[in-house]
N, C-alpha and C positions, 0 to 999 in steps of 0.2 A: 815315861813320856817319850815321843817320838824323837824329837829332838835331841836324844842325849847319845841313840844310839846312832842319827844321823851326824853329829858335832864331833867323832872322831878325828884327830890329827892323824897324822903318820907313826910319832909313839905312842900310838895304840889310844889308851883310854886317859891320858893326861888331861886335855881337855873336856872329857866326859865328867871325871870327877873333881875338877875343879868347879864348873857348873853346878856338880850337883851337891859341894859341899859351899859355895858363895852365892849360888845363883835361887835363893832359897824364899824369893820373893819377889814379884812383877817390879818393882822399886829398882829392885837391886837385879836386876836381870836388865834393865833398865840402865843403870849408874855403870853396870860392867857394860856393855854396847856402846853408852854414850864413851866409856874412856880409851873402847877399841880405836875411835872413830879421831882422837884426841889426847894420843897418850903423852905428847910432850906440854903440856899447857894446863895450865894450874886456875879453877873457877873458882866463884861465890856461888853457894844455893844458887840465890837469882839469875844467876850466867845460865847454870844445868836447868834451871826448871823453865828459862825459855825455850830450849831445845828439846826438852821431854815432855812439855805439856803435861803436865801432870801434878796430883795432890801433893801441896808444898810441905804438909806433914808426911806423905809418904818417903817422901824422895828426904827429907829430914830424918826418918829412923833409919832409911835403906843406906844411905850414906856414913849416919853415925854405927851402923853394922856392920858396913865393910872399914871402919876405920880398926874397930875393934879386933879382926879380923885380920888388920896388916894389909888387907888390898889397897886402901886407901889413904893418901897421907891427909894431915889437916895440920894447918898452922895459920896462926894471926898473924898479922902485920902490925909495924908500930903505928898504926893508925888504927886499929882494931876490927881491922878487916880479914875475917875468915875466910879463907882460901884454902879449895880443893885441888887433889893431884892424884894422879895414879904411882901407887908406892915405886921406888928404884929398885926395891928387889928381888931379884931375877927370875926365884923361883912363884910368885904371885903376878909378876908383872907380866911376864912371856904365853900362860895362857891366855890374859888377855890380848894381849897382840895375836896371839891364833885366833883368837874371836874375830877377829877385825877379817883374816883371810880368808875364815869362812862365811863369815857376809857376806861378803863380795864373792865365794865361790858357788861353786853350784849349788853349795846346799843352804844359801843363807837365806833363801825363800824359807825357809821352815824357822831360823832363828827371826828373822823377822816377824815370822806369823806370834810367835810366842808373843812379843811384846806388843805387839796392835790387839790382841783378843784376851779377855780374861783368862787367866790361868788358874787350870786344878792342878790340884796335888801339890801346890806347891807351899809351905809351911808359914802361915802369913805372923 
């Protein structure tokens, strides 16, 4: 996919293959953007699925996959309110923050194109 060899950082293929072992579904291509965008701040489902518009059962397995995963923290509150976050550790959390620079850099037309348009190849 085009994408993966334009989403290069400076060390090389780090954020290539971060993508291309998290980012393994529109959902979850999706949850990593939204947390580029938002990585100090901790949501509910409902918070991210205003933001993503999108299938509340999608964005429900894509989330509980990147928890699995370590990209994603989850924890209740004593009121039993489940709350999202992007993990604090370094080595999962950093290529997300590259994500966010390459949005915003010249090539983030093509990661954006990713998430507005169905996607193949990607392992649903």
């Amino acid at each position: 996919m085009i994408v993966y060899s334009e989403a290069q950082n400076a060390d090389g293929n780090l954020l290539t293959k971060f993508l291309i072992q998290h980012a393994t579904s529109a959902s979850k291509l999706g949850v990593l953007l939204f947390w580029s965008r938002h990585p100090q701040t901790k949501f509910t489902v409902d918070g991210i699925d205003l933001a993503l518009e999108t299938r509340k059962q999608d964005l429900r397995e894509g989330l509980e996959a990147l928890v699995e995963e370590g990209v994603v923290s989850k924890e209740r509150t004593t009121t039993g309110v489940t709350l999202y976050s992007l993990t604090t550790e370094p080595q999962k959390r950093e290529p997300v923050l590259e994500l966010a620079k390459q949005e915003h850099g010249p090539r983030g037309t093509s990661i954006r194109q990713l998430v507005s348009q169905p996607l193949t190849g990607f392992a649903q």
